[in-house]
C-alpha atoms as one frame of an Amber mdcrd trajectory, in Angstrom:
protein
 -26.461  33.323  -7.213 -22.888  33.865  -8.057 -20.647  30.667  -8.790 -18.119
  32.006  -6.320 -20.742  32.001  -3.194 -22.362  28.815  -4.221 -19.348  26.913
  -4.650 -18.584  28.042  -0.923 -22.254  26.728   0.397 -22.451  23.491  -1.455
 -18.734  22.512  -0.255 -19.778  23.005   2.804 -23.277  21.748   2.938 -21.596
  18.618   1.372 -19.164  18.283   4.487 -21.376  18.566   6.816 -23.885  15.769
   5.371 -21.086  13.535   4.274 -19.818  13.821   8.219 -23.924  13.153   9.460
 -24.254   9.884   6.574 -20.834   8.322   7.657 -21.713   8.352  10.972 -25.174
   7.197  10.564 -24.430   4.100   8.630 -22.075   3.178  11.209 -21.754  -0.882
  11.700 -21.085  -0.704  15.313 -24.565  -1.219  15.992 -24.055   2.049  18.551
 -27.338   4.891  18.215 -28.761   4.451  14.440 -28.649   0.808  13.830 -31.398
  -1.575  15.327 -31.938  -5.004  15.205 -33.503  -6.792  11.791 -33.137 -10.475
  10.499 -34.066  -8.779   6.855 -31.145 -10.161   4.787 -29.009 -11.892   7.185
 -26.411 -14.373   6.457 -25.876 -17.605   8.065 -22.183 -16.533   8.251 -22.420
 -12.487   7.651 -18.627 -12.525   7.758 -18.666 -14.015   4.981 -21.642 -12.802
   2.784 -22.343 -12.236  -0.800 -23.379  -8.606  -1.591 -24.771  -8.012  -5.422
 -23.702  -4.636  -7.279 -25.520  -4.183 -10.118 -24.826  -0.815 -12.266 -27.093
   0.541 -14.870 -24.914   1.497 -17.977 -21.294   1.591 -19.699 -21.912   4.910
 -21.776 -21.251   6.680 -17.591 -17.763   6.498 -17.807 -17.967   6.819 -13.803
 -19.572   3.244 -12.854 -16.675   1.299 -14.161 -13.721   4.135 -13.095 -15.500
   5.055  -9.376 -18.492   3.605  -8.279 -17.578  -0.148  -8.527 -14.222   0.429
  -6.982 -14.989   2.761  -4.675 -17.912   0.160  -3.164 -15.931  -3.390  -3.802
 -12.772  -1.596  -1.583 -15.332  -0.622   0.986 -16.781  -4.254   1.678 -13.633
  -4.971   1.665 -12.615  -2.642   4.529 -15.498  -3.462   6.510 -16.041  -7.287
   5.739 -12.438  -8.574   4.337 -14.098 -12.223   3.545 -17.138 -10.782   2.303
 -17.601 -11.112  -2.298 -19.172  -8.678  -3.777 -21.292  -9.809  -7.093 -21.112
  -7.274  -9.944 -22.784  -6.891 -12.895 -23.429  -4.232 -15.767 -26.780  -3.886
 -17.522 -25.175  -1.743 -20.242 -28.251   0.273 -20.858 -30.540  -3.079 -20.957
 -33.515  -3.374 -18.189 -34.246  -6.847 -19.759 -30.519  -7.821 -18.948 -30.435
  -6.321 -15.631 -33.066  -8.236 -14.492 -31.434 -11.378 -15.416 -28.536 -10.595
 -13.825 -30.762  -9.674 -10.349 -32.326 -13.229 -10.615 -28.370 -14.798 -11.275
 -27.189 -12.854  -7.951 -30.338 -14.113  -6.178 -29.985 -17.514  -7.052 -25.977
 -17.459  -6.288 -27.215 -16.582  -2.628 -26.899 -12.976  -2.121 -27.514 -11.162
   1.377 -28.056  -7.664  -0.318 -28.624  -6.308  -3.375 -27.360  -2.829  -4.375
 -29.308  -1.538  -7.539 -28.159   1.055 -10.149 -32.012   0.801 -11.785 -31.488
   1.384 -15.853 -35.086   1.447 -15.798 -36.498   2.674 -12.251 -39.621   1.603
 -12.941 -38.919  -1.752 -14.648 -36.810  -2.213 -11.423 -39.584  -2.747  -9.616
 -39.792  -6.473 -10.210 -36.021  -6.983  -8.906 -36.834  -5.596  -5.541 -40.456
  -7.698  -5.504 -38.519 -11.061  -6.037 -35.855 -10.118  -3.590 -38.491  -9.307
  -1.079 -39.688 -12.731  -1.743 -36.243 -14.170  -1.221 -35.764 -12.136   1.939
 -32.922 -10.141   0.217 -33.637  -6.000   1.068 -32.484  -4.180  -1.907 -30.213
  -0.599  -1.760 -31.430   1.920  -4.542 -28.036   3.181  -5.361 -27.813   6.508
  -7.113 -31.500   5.908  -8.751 -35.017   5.684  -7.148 -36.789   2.720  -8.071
 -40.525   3.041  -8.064 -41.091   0.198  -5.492 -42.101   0.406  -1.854 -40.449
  -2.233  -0.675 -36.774  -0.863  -1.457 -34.762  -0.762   2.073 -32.737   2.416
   1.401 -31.900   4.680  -1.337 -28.566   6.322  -1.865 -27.869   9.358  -3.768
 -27.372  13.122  -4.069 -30.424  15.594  -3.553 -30.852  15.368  -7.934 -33.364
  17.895  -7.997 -30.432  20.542  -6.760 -28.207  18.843  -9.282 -30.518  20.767
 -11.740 -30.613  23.821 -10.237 -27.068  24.100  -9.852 -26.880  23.712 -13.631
 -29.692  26.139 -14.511 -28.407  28.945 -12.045 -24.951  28.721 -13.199 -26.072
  28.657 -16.852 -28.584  31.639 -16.538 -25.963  33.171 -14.143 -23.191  33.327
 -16.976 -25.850  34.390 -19.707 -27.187  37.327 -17.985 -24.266  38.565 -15.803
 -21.314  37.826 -18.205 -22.378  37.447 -21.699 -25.086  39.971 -21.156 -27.341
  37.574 -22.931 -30.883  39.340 -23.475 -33.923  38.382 -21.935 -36.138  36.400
 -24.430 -33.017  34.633 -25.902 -32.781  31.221 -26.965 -31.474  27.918 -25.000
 -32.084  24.209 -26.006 -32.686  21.873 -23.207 -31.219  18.168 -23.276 -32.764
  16.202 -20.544 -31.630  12.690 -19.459 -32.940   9.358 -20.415 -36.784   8.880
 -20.109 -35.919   5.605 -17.710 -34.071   7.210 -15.691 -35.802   8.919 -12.009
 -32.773  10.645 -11.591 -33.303  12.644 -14.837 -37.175  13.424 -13.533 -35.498
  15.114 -10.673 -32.773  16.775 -12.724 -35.013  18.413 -14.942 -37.338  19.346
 -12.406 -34.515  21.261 -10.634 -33.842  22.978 -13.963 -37.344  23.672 -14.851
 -37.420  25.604 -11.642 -34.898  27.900 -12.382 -35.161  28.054 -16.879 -38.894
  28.647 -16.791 -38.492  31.642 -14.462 -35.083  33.074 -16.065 -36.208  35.267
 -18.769 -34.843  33.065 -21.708 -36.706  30.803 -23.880 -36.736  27.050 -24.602
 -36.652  26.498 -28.143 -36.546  22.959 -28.024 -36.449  19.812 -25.319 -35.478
  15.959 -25.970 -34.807  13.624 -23.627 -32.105  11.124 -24.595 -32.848   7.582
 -24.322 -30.057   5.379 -22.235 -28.384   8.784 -22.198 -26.545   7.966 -25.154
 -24.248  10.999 -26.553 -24.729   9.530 -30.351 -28.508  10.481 -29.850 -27.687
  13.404 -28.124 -25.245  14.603 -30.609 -27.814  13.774 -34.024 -30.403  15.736
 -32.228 -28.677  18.763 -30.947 -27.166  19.136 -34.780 -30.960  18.954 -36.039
 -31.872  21.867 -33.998 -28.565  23.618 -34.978 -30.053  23.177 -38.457 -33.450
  24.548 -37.449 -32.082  27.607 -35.153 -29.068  28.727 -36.130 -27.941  31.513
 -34.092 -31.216  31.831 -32.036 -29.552  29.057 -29.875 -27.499  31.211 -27.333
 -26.865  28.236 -24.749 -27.368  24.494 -24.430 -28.832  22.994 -20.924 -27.116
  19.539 -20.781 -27.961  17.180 -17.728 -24.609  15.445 -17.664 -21.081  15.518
 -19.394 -21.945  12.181 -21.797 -24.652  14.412 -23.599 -22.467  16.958 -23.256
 -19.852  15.414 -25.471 -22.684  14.816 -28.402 -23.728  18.541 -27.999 -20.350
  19.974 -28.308 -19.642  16.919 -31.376 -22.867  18.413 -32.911 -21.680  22.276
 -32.696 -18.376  21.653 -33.964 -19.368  19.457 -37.396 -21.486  22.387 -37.629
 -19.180  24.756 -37.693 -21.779  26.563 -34.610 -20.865  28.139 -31.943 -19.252
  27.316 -29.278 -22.047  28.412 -26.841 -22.688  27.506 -23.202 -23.225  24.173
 -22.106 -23.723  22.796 -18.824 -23.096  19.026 -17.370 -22.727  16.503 -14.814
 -20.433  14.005 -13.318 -17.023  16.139 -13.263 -16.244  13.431 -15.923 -12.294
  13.897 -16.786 -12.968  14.767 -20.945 -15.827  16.975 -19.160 -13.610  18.677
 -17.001 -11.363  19.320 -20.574 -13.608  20.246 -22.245 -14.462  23.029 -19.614
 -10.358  24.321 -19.680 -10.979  24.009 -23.071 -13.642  26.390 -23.329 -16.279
  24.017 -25.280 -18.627  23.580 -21.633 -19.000  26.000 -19.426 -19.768  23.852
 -16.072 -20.427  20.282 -14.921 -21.858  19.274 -11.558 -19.402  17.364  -9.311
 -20.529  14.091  -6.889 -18.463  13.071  -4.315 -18.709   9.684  -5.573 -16.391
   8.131  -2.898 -18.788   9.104  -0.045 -21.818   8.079  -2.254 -20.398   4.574
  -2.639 -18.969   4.023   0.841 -22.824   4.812   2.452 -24.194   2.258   0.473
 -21.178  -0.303   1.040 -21.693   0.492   5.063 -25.439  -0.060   4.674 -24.974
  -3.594   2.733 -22.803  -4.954   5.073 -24.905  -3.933   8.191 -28.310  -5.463
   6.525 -25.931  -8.344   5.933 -25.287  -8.683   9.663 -28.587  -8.134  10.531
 -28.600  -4.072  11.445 -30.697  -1.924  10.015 -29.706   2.083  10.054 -31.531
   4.949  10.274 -31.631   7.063   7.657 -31.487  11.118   8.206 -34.418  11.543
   5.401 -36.944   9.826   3.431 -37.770  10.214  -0.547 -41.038   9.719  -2.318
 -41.063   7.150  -5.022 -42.781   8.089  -8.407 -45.501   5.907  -6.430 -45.957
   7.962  -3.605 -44.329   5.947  -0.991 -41.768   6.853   1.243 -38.320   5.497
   1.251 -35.274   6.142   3.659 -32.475   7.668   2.164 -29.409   9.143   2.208
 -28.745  11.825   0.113 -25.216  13.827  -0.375 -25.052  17.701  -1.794 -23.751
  18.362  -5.625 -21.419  21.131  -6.144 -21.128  23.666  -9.339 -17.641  23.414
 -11.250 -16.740  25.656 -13.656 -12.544  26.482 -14.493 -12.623  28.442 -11.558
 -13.021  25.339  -8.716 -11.808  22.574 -10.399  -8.505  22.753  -8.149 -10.588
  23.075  -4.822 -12.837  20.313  -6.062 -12.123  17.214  -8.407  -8.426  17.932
  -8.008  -8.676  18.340  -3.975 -10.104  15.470  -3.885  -8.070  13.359  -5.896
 -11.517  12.670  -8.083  -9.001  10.535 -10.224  -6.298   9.458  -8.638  -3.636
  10.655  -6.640  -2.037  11.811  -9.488  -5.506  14.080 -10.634  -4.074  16.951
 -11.708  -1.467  15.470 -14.225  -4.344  13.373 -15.654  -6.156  16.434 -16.456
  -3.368  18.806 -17.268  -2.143  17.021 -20.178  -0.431  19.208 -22.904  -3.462
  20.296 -24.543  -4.518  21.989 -21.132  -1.260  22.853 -19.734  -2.162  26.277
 -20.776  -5.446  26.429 -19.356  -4.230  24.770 -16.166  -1.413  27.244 -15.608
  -4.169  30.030 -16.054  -7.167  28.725 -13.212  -3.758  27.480 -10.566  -4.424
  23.659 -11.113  -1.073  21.526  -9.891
């Protein structure tokens, strides 16, 4: 599928869901919400809500996520304190920091798993504690999880794999049997199971070859970058493209390639990470996947603050944990970003700031911003 045409779909599937999520996780107890004591406050006007992210190598937890959700409690609940805590790639830590919130009284919890499956043992002792627990952005393979809140992650995959394949064949006239490294996300990480799945659909069907996969623990770029410059060692120019699942990895690819003196070649992403959407203008990645984050943070803000009061919403879909059991979710629509969208996208959206395009567009990419309209 041409960029063009699925840039056009995904902004508007995204719309349309965004518009059906918002108004399903209402908090005027109107149509989706029904009555539950599950993780009510005493005084829900003034309740605790824990946020606990995964990692700091994502630059977007600390620059999106956690503001985008404390300023939405705040909108909805203005005496309401959100709890927040960073696990900075440690499942060990996280879980500590679960059993701090707990103790300190929390209504809700909204978990970031690092480790989805390691997770599980959060949500059991807030079950005991009669706290329900929000899967934010990752599944966690528990059935006793309340809601989970993400983006459909096995499309996040296929967007990357089309658009990669897409570029090969149609304009670098890449030939069939050529070869592409694939650089999966971290091993702990559910999300990543999904992303690659989404991928695998698409490489294993495309005509081109997999020379080599890793998956990079904690999605750290340093381990990305050592092992995408061992492969450059080992291939050489047999490597005509590099799947990445997100901009972080990205970075250590295109670190790898350039003390190599390789390429550049291809390289796909995720997050519409500002030094990701550079490096795109740039010319050193091709594409990145872009998540409404704002949306993404707000459904799961609305949904704490209604468990808080005692509401619980119904979700528009349910998602199998690695388990097999079924949890309701909400789940928002990626779109594909290459130079030619970033205006109509991150920029539109003010992805950074009101001031989006000038944090972009600094001199190195003035050019390069001039050239694809972005102001």
């Amino acid at each position: 599928m041409k960029i063009a045409t699925l840039k056009r779909a995904t902004v508007a599937a995204a719309a349309v869901l965004i518009t059906a999520t918002a108004l399903a996780g209402c908090s005027n107890g109107s149509g989706s919400a029904t009555s539950s004591k599950s993780g009510s406050s005493s005084d829900a006007s003034k309740a605790k809500i824990g946020l606990l992210l995964p990692d700091a190598v994502t630059a977007r937890y600390e620059s999106a996520d956690k503001p985008f959700f404390e300023a939405k409690v705040k909108s909805l609940c203005p005496n309401c304190t959100v709890l927040y805590a960073n696990a900075t790639g440690d499942a060990s830590k996280q879980q500590q920091q679960a059993e701090s919130m707990l103790t300190q009284g929390v209504s809700v919890l909204v978990l970031d798993a690092f480790d989805g499956q390691a997770a599980a043992s959060i949500v059991s002792e807030a079950k005991a504690k009669n706290v329900p627990v929000i899967d934010y952005d990752r599944l966690v393979n528990s059935p006793d999880s309340a809601y989970y809140v993400s983006f459909d992650n096995q499309k996040v995959g296929q967007l990357q794999a089309t658009a990669l394949v897409d570029h090969l064949k149609n304009d670098l006239k890449v030939p069939a049997g050529s070869g592409i490294l694939q650089v999966d996300g971290s091993p702990t990480d559910n999300n990543a199971t999904q992303f690659k799945a989404g991928a695998d659909s698409v490489l294993k069907t495309s005509g081109y070859k997999i020379l080599a996969e890793y998956q990079v623990p904690g999605w750290d770029p340093t381990q990305a970058q050592n092992w995408v410059a061992g492969q450059i060692t080992k291939f050489g120019s047999q490597i005509k493209a590099i799947y990445d699942a997100n901009d972080g990895t990205a970075g250590g690819a295109i670190a790898a390639e350039e003390a190599a003196g390789f390429g550049p070649v291809p390289i796909t992403g995720q997050d519409a990470e500002l030094t990701g959407i550079q490096n795109i203008l740039a010319g050193k990645q091709y594409m990145t996947v872009y998540k409404a984050i704002k949306p993404e943070a707000d459904q799961a803000a609305t949904l704490a603050i209604d468990l808080a009061k005692g509401k619980k919403d119904t979700a528009p879909t349910t998602v199998k944990t690695a388990g097999g059991a079924s949890v309701p979710s909400f789940l928002l629509q990626p779109v594909a970003v290459t130079a030619n969208n970033i205006e109509s996208t991150v920029v539109k959206d003010q992805f950074y700031g009101a001031n989006s395009a000038a944090q972009i567009c600094t001199a190195n990419f003035a050019a390069a911003c001039a050239k694809y309209g972005i102001k």
